[in-house]
N, C-alpha and C positions, 0 to 999 in steps of 0.2 A: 772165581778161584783166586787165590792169595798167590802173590809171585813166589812163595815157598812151596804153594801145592802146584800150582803150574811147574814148574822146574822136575817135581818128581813127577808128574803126569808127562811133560817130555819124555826124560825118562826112560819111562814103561813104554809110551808111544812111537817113539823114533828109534830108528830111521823106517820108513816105509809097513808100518802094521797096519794093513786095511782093516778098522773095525767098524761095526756097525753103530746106530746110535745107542741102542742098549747096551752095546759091548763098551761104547763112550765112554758113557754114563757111568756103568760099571766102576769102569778105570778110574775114573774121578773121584768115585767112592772110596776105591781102595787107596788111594794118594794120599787123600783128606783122610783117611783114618789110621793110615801110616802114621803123618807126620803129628797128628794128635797125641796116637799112645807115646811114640817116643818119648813127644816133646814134656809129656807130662812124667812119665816111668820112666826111660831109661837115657835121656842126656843128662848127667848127673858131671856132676866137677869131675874133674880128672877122667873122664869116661874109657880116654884112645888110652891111656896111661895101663889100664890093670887088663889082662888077658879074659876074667872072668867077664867083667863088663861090656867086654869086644866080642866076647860069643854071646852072650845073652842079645846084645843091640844084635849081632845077627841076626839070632834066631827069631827075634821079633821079627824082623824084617822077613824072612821066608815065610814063618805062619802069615804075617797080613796077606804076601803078596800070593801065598797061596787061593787065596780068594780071586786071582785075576779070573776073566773070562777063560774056557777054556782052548781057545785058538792059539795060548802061550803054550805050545811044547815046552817038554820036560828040558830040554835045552835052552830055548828059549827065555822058562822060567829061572832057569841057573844063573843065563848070564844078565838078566834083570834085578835078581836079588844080587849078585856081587856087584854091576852100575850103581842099584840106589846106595848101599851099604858102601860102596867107595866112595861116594856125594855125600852123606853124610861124616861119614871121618873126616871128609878134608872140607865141608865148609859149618861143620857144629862144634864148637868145643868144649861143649860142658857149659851148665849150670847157666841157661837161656843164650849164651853167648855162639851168636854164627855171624854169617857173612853178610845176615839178611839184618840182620840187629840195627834199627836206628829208622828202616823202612815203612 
């Protein structure tokens, strides 16, 4: 894993989610194909800037993470989609440029 998909495999993973290794696995899937659609569709320039672009990047982010294993309760899953979706705002800025840039 890429120290970009590691970071959202954290994440989803921590603090304390016993999973299994297909449940792992799983999760690594879903990280890796997070940070992919974004990075390709929806970090675009100005992205944090326009309200339409801020629910869209959400909504992407609930559809993927909806794919978790199902041991994420419905709460669980809530507060995992607003963790990565705040990780995102605060270290992507649009238009390839993040914290990871240069790595």
């Amino acid at each position: 894993m890429t120290e970009e998909e590691l970071v959202i495999f954290d994440l989803l993973t921590k603090p304390n989610i016993t999973l299994t290794k297909q449940e792992t696995a799983e999760v690594k899937k879903v990280a890796k194909s997070l940070l992919e659609k974004l990075k390709q569709e929806k970090l675009v320039l100005d992205w944090r800037k326009q309200q339409t672009t801020r629910a869209m990047m959400l909504t992407t982010v609930q559809d993927i993470l909806d794919q978790l294993p199902r041991k994420y309760t419905p709460e669980l899953y809530e507060q995992k989609c607003d963790l990565v979706y705040q990780h995102f705002y605060e270290a992507y800025m649009g238009q390839g440029q993040s914290v990871y840039a240069g790595n």
